[in-house]
Every structure is written in C-alpha cells, then in structure tokens.
C-alpha positions in Angstrom: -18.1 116.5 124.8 -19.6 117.8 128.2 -19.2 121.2 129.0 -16.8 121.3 131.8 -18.1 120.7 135.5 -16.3 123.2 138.0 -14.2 121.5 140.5 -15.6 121.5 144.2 -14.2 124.8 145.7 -12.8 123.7 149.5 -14.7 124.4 152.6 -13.4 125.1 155.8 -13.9 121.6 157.0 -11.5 120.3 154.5 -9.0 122.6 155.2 -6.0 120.8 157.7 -5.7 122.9 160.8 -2.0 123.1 161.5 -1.5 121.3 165.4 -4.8 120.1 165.6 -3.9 116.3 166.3 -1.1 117.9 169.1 -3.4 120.3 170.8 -7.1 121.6 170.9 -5.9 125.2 171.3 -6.1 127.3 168.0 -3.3 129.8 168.3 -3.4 133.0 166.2 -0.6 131.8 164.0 -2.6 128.6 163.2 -6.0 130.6 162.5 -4.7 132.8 160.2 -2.8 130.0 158.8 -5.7 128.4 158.4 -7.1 131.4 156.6 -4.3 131.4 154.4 -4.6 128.0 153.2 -8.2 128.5 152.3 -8.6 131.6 150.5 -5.6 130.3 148.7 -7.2 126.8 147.8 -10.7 128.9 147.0 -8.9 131.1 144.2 -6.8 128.4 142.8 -10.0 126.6 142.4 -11.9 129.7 140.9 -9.5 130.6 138.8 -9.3 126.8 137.6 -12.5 126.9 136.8 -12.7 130.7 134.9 -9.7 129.2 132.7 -12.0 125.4 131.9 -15.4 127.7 131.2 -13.3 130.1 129.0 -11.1 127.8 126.9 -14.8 125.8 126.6 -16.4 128.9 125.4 -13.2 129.7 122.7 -13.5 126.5 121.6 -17.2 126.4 121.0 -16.9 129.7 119.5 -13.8 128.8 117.2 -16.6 125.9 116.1 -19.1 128.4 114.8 -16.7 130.3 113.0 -15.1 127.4 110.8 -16.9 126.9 107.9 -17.3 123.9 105.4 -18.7 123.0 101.8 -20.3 119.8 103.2 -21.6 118.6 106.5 -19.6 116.0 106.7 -16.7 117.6 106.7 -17.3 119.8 109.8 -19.1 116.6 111.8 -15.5 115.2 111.2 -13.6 118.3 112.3 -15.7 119.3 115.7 -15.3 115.7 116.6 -11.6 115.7 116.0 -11.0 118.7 117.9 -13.1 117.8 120.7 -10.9 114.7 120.9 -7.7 117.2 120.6 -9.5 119.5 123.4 -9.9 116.4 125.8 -6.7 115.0 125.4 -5.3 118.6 126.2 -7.4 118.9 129.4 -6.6 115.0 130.1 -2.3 116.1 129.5 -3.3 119.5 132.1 -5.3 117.8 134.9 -2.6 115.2 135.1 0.6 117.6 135.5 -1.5 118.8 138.3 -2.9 115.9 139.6 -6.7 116.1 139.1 -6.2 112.5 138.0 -10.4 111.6 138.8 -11.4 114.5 136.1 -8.6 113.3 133.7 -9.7 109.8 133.5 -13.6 111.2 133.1 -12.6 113.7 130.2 -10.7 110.0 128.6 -13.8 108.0 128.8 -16.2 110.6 127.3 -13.7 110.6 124.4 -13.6 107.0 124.5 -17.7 107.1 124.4 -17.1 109.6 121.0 -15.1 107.3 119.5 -17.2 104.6 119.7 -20.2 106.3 119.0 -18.3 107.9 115.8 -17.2 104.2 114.5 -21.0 103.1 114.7 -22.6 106.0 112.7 -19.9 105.1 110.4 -20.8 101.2 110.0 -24.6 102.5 109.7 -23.6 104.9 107.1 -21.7 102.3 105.0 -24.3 99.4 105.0 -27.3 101.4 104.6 -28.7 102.4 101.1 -29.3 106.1 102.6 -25.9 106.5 103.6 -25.7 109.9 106.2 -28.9 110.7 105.2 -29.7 107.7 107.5 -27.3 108.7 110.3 -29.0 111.7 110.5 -32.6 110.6 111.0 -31.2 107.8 113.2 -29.7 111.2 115.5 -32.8 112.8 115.1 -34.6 110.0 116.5 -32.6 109.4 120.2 -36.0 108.6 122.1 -35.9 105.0 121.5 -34.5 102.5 123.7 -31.6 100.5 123.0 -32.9 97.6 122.6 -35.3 99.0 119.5 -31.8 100.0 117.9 -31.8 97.5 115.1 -35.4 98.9 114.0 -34.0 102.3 114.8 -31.4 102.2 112.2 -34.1 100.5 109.4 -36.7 103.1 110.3 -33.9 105.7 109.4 -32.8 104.1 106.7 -36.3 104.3 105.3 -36.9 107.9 105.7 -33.2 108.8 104.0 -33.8 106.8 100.8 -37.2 108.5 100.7 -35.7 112.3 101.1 -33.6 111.4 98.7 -36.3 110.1 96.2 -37.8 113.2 97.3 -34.7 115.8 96.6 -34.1 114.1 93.3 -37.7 114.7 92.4 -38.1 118.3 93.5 -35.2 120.3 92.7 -36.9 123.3 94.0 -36.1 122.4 97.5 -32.8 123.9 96.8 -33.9 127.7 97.8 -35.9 126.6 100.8 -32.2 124.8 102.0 -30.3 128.3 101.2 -33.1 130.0 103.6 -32.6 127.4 106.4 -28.9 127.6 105.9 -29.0 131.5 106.3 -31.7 130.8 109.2 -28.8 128.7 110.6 -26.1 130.6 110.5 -28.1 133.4 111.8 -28.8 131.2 114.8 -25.2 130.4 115.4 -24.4 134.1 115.3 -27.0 134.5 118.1 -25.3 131.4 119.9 -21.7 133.7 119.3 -23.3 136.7 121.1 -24.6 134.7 124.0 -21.5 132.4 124.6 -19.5 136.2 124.4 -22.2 137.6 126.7 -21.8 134.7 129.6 -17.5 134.9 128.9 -18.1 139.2 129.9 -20.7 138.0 132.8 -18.2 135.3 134.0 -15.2 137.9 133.7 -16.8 140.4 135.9 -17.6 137.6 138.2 -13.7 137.0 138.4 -13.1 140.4 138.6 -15.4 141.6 141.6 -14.1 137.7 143.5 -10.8 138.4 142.9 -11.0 142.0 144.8 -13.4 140.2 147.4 -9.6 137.5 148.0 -7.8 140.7 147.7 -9.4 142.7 150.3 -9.3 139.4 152.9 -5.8 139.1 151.7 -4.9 142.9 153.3 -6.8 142.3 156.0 -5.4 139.2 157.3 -2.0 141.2 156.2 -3.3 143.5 158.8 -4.1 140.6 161.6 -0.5 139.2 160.9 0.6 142.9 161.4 -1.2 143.1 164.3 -0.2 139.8 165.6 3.5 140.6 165.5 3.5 143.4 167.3 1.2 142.0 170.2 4.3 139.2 170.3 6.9 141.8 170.1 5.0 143.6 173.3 4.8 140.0 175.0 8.3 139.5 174.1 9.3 143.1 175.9 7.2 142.1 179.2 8.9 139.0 179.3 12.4 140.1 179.5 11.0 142.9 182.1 9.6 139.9 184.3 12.8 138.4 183.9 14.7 141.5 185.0 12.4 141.5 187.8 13.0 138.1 189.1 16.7 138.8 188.4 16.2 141.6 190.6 14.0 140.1 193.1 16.6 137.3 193.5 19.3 139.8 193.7 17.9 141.8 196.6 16.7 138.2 198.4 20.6 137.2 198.8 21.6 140.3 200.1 18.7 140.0 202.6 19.5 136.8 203.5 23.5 137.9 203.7 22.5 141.0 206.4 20.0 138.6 208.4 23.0 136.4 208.5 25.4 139.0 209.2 23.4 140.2 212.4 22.3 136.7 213.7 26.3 136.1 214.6 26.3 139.7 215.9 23.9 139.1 218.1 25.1 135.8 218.9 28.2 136.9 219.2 27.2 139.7 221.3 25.5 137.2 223.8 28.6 135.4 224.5 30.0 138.9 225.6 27.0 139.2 227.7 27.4 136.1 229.2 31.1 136.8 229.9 30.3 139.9 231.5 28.1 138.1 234.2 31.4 136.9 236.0 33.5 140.2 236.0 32.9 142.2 238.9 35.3 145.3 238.5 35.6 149.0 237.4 37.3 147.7 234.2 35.0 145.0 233.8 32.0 148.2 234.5 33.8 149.9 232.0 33.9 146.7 229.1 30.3 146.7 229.9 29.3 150.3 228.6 31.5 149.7 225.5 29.3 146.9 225.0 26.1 149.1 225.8 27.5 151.4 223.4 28.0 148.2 220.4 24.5 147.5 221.7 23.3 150.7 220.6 25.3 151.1 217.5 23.8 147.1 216.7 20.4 148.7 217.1 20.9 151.4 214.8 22.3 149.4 212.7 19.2 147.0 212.6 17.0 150.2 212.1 19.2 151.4 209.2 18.6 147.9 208.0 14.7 148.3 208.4 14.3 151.4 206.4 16.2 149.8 203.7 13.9 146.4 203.6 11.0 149.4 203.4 12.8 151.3 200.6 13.0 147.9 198.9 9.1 147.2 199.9 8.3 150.8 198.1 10.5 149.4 194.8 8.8 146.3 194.6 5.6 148.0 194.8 7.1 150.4 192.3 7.5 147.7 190.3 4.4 145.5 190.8 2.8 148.5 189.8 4.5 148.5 186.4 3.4 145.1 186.1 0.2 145.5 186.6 -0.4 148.4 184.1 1.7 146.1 181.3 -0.5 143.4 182.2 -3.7 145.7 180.8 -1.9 146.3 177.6 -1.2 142.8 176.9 -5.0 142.2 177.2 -4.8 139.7 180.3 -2.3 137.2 178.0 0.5 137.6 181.1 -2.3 137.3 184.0 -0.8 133.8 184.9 2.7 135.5 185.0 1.9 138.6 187.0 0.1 136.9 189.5 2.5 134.7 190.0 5.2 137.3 190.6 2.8 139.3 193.2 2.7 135.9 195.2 6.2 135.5 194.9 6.7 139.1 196.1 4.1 138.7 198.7 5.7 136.0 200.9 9.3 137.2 200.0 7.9 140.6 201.4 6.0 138.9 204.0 9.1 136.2 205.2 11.8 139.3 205.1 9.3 141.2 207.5 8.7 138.0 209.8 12.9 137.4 209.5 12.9 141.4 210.9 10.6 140.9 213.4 11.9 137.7 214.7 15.8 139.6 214.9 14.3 142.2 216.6 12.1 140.6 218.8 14.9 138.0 219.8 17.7 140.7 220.0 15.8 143.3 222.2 14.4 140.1 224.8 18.1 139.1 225.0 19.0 142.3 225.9 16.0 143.3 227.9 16.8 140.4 229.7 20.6 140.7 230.4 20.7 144.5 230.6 18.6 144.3 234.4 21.6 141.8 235.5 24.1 144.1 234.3 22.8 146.9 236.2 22.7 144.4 239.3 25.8 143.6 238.9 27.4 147.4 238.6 25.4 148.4 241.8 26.5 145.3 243.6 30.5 146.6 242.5 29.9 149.9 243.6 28.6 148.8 247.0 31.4 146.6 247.5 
C-alpha cells in the first residue's frame, strides 16, 4: 500500500460566497461568513490529514514490531493487514463521502491481491519455490513483456542458493549478522517514523493555535459588527422620530397658514363691507376692525417667532444628525442628506408660505386702510 496522499486543503476560490449570484455587494456578514466557512474547511482538512499520516505511521510501526519464525509468515501478515487497513479507510472515506479516495484505496488493494495470487502461482510451479519470488522482486527493472524470462532467470538463481546453502552450512552465522543488521535497521526506521509523528504533532499544534487566533479575531469582527448594527439600528429609529416630528410640526404649519388665510379672507369681506357704511357707528365698526387688524398682526408675528423657534430645533436637530452621521463612519450619508433636503425646502416653503401671508395680508390692508381713512374724513365733513 501507498502511503496516504493528503487531501487538497480548500482555497478561497472554492469557497461559495453566500449572495453572490443575488448581488455583487460583499456585506460584512457574508465576508466573515466566508471566513468562517474556510478556516473551518482548512482544519477539517488538516486535521483529516494528521489522523491518515498518524494511523499510517501506527500501522507501519505496529509492522516492525511483530515478529515471525519465517518470512513467509510475516509477508502474509503485512499484506493482510494492509488489506484490513484499506478496507478501514475505504468503510471511513465513504461515511464521509470522500467516495474518489475510497474507490483509489479499493483498487490498490485490488492490485495486492492480484499481485499476491501471482507470486503465489510462481512459487508453486517453480523448483525454487520463494526463493524464486524473491529474486523475481529483487529483479523489478525488467519490462513486462520480459516477464516469462523474468520468472526463469529467478527460478535459476533460487535453485542455485539453495545448492549453495545446502553446501555451505556456514552461511548460517553470516544470516544471524544480517538479521541483527536488519532489525537494527528497522529500529532506526521506528525512531524516524516516531521523529516525523512528534515533527508532524507540533506542526498540528502551532496550526491549530494559528485557526484559533483567526477564530478570536473574527469573534472580535462579529463583535464589532454587532455593535456597529446596534448603533445603525439606534440612528435609525432617531431619523424616524425625526421625520415623525418633522411631519408633526408640518401639519400644524399647514393648520395655522390655513387658519389665517380665512382670517384674512374673512377680514377682507369686512373690509369690503365697510366701504358702503358711512356713519359714526359704521366709524366706530371700523376701529374695532383696526383693532382685529392689529391683534391679526400680532398674531402672525407670534406665529413667525414660533416657525423660527421651530427653524432653531430643526437645526438643533440636523446638528445631531450630522455628528451621528461621523460615528457611523458615513454608512447613513444617503439618509442624512436626504433629511437636510427634506428639511431645507420644508424650511424654505414654510418661509415662502410666511412671506406670501404677510406680504398679501399687509397689501390688502395697505390698500384698504387709505379708503377707510377717506371715507371717515368724508363722514366727518358731512
């Protein structure tokens, strides 16, 4: 079996942005959604790969440990329980759906298999036995069309060490030696394989407090974010009280410029009624309504210096709104500029609506007061 490939970690690209097929517009929710999503995908996948590398370093340490009395023996075991390791990893990457690495880890053991089953036919039909298996291993170079004289050249060289070993039985000691020189090696193999486990553990261990420390800080940005839309939240429902307000204020302008329109209105039908009375007690109607002219003027002055005290609140209040808009780093410009506007020309129309009154009050009585007077010296002289 292959040692264990680790999976592809995901890149930002093949992360899904949330909304992106509604809207261009990254929102702060969706980046650090996005965020989210990735670091999370990157340490499953790390940690996916730290459990593969360290189950494939037990296993090829559990390997070295076992011992056996003949070769054979342990060839059979490692195979077996490489064929139990890959049917484990198949069973795992299935339950969690890495279906293209379970079907590679089931064809390598299918390769095994196959590859077991014909050192075992060349092992029963040749004179040499394993002997001949293992100088047809020894010997991969060869194509595989130059098997057949693979497996004879092997063949050859067994039943010859085996002439050999018969003859000589004082090969035995040298074996011992390569045996110890062996096992010496795979102790050697033990302390490396537990040397790359610690190396790939720290590895882990200084990733896993990178995640963590871009986990706290994007607790910290969602921190951040809710408070900013708690502050937006707050100016809202201010603007809303404004425009609440503003509205407010705008009826009851509009209710006095009505009220006073049929005053005056009013008050030039008594003007014009005046015109055809020519006696003491029609003198004396007309300074009552000098005096109601008077009293209508003070009363459009009293309404002045309230539109003013309401100019001073709005600006009062568009004030306000301009230092919230600072705060809320320009994210309510839209808003506030559009209430200024809208406080503009309702500032600007109730000034005009004043004018206008007064203009159009004072030239109808500039105009009729001159023919009152006429008309009271004309009495008089009669």
């Amino acid at each position: 079996m292959s040692d264990i490939e680790p999976d592809k970690l995901p890149d930002m690209e093949d992360v899904e942005m949330p909304g992106q097929a509604a809207s261009d517009e990254i929102t702060n929710a969706d980046l650090l959604s996005l965020m989210k999503t990735y670091f999370t995908k990157k340490l499953t996948g790390i940690e996916r790969n730290f459990a593969d590398t360290t189950h494939d370093l037990a296993r090829k340490v559990q390997k070295s440990e076992s011992s056996f009395k003949f070769k054979g023996n342990k060839v059979q075991f490692d195979l077996n329980s490489d064929l139990l390791d890959n049917i484990d990893i198949a069973v795992d990457c299935i339950e969690h759906r890495r279906y293209e690495k379970a079907v590679r880890v089931l064809k390598e053991s299918g390769q095994s298999l196959k590859k077991r089953n014909k050192l075992i036919r060349i092992a029963d039909k040749s004179e040499g036995g394993w002997k001949t298996v293992d100088e047809y291993l020894s010997d991969d170079v060869a194509s595989d069309s130059e098997d057949e004289k693979r497996i004879r050249a092997a063949d050859g060289r067994a039943v010859k060490k085996l002439k050999t070993v018969k003859q000589d039985k004082r090969q035995i000691p040298k074996l011992r030696d390569e045996s110890a020189q062996m096992s010496s090696n795979e102790t050697q193999a033990i302390e490396a394989l537990e040397k790359k486990n610690q190396e790939l553990e720290n590895m882990y261990n200084t990733i896993q407090g990178k995640l963590t420390a871009k986990e706290q800080m994007y607790n910290e940005i969602a921190e951040n974010n809710t408070k900013l839309q708690e502050a937006m939240a707050t100016q809202e429902k201010k603007t809303a009280n404004l425009q609440v307000d503003l509205l407010t204020v705008q009826i009851k302008c509009d209710a006095e410029i009505n009220i006073a329109v049929n005053k005056t209105l009013a008050l030039g039908q008594k003007i014009t009624q005046l015109e055809q009375l020519q006696s003491i007690k029609q003198l004396q109607t007309l300074q009552t309504l000098q005096g109601q002219v008077q009293t209508f003027d003070s009363r459009i002055n009293l309404l002045t210096s309230h539109e003013q005290a309401r100019n001073q609140d709005f600006l009062a209040l568009y004030n306000l709104t301009t230092s919230s808009k600072h705060e809320l780093e320009n994210k309510m410009n839209n808003q506030l500029q559009s209430i200024e506007k809208s406080l503009s020309n309702l500032t600007s129309e109730s000034r005009n609506e004043n004018e206008k009154l007064a203009n159009y009050t004072m030239k109808e009585i500039n105009g009729k007061i001159p023919q009152l007077i006429f008309l009271t010296f004309s009495a008089k002289s009669g």
